[in-house]
Structures are given as structure tokens and as C-alpha cells.
N, C-alpha and C positions, 0 to 999 in steps of 0.2 A: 652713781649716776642717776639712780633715783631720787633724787631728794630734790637733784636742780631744777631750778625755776628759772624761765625764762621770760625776765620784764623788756617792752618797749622802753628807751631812752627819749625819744622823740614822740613822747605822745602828745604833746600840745601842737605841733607841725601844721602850715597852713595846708597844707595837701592830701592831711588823715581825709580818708575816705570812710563815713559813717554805718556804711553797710555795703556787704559783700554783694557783688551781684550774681546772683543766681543764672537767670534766665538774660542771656544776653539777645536785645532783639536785634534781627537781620533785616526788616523790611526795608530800613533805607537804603540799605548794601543792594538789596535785588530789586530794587525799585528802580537806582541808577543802571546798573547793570542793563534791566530791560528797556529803559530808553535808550540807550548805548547802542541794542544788538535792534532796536524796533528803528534808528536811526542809520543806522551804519552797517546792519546787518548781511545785504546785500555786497557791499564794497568788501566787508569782511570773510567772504565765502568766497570771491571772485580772486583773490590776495591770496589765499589759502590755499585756490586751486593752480593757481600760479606756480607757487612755491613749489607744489609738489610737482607740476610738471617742469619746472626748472630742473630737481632734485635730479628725476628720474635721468633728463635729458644727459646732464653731466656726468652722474653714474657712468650712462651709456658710453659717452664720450671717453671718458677714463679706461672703461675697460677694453673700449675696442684699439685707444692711442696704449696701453700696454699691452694688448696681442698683438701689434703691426712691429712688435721691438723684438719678434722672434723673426732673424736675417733669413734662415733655412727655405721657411714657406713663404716669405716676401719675393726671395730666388726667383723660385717653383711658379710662383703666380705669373711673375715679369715672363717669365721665359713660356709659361701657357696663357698666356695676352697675346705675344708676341707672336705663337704659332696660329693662333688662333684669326688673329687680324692678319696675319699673309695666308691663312686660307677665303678667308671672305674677299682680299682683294684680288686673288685668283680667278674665285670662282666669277665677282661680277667683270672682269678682262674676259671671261668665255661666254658670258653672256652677251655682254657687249658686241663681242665679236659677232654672236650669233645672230643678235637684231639689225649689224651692221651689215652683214650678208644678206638678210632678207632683206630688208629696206634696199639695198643695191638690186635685187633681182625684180622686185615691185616696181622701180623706176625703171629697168629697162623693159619690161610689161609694156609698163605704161606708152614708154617709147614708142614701142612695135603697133603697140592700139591705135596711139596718135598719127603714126605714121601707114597706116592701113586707111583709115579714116582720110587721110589729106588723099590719098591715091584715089580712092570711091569718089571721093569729092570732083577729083580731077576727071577720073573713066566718067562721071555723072556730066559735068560740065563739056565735056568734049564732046557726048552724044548729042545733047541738048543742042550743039552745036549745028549737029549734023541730021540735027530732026529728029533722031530718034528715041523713043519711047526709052526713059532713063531709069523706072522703075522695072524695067527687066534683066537689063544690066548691070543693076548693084550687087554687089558679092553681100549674103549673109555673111555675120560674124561668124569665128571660127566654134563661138561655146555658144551655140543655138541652143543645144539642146539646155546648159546650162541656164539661161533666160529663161526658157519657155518654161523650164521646170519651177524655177523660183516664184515668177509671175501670175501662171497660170495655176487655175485651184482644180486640184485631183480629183478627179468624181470616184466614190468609189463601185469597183465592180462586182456585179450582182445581188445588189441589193433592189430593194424594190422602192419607190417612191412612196413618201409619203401621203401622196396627192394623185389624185390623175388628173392628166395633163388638161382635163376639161373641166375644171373646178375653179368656178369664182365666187370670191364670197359675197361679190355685190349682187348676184344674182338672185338670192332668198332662198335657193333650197338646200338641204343637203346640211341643213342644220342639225333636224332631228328634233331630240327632247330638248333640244337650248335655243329657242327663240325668242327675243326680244321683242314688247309688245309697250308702244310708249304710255302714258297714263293720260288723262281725261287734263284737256285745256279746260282752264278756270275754274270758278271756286267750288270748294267741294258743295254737294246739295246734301248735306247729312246735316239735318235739326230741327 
């Protein structure tokens, strides 16, 4: 097997290629390339990021539609749904109830107000009738003390006043070391 020599058949061929190439150059290959990704490169990274959140999305999908294929805890969930929504609509039936009650006792409040008031109206009217002084005759309301207290501002007791009672500040004294002293009309005489 040493002896064989191996001759080309084809060596006049239009297609001989006259020297081997070495050094193959790439500029043109990354020269397209970078106008490609300096053209498109943005559209290309947006497509990319797509994909993957597609990927992920179905993933997801897949494995949560083959855990809902276990009947046992599908059960389990319906039946703790179920307990769940007739306790929420229990509880808002007692609420309901509760604010139905109040709201009923408010309007007959109100009732008994309106109807206190028409009476006053009328004992007022009927004196006025009869001469007599109608501001002495009117009934306070029953929650006076409730008013007066809302209304009126609590002074507190035994503290001392800030001030005494004979303190004006228009008066000029009783400043001290902060008095105000206006400055000189017209132009300065400094030059």
C-alpha cells in the first residue's frame, strides 16, 4: 500500500481551482450581518422576547390544565367553594339584617323628632294666639345636654390664661424687647 500513487483523472476540468485557500475572509459575512441586526435589531429582540414569554405562558398552561385532571382535589376544592360562599352569604343576611334594624329605629327617631317639633310648633302657635310670650313655653329638646356638649367648646379647668384679661395689642405696651420701629421715608442720605 505503500507504493500507490494517487493521480487526479480530471485535471484539465473547467472548475480546477488553482490554489487552496488558506485564510478564508469573513468581512462580508459580518459586514451583512451587522446591517441586518443595525436594521432590524430592535424588531428582532422584541420577537425574541415574545417568544419566550409565549413559551413560558403555555408551559404554565400545560401544567396547570394536567394538575386540574387529578378528580380527588377538584372534589375537595368544589365542596370548600361551596362551604365557603354559604358562609359569606350567611354572614352578609346578618348584616343586612343588622343595618335593616338600625335604619328602622333611626326612622322612628326621626319620627318622634318630627313629631315633637310639629307639637312645639302648634303649643308656640296657639300662645302667640293668646298673647302670650312663646319663647317661654317651648319645651327644650330631650338631648340638650347632647347639643350643648357637641356645640359648645370646653374650656379647660384650672389652667391659667394665657393673657390677662386686660391685654391689647393695639395698645403698645407690654411688648417688651420686640418692638417694631418703622424705618426712615425716602431716600437714604448715605454718599
Amino acid at each position: 500500500m505503500d507504493d500507490v500513487e494517487i493521480t487526479d483523472v480530471d485535471d484539465d476540468s473547467p472548475f480546477r481551482v488553482e490554489k487552496p485557500i488558506r485564510n478564508p475572509d469573513l468581512t462580508s459575512v459580518s459586514l451583512t450581518a451587522g446591517e441586518i441586526l443595525s436594521q432590524y435589531g430592535w424588531y428582532m429582540l422584541i420577537v425574541t422576547v415574545l417568544v419566550y414569554l409565549l413559551i413560558q405562558y403555555l408551559s404554565k398552561r400545560r401544567s396547570s390544565q394536567s394538575n386540574n385532571g387529578t378528580a380527588p382535589e377538584v372534589l375537595q376544592d368544589a365542596v370548600l367553594v361551596a362551604r365557603r360562599q354559604e358562609a359569606m352569604e350567611a354572614a352578609r343576611l346578618r348584616m343586612q339584617e343588622e343595618l335593616n334594624a338600625k335604619a328602622d329605629l333611626f326612622k322612628e327617631k326621626q319620627r318622634q323628632q318630627e313629631e315633637e317639633k310639629r307639637k312645639q310648633k302648634i303649643e308656640m302657635w296657639e300662645s302667640m294666639q293668646q298673647g302670650k310670650s312663646y319663647k317661654g313655653t317651648t319645651k327644650l329638646p330631650q338631648n340638650t345636654e347632647e347639643a350643648s356638649s357637641s356645640t359648645a367648646v370646653l374650656k379647660p379647668k384650672g389652667k391659667k390664661p394665657l393673657r390677662s384679661a386686660d391685654y391689647n395689642p393695639l395698645s403698645g405696651d407690654g411688648g417688651g424687647t420686640c418692638s417694631f420701629r418703622p424705618g426712615r421715608r425716602g431716600p437714604s442720605s448715605g454718599g
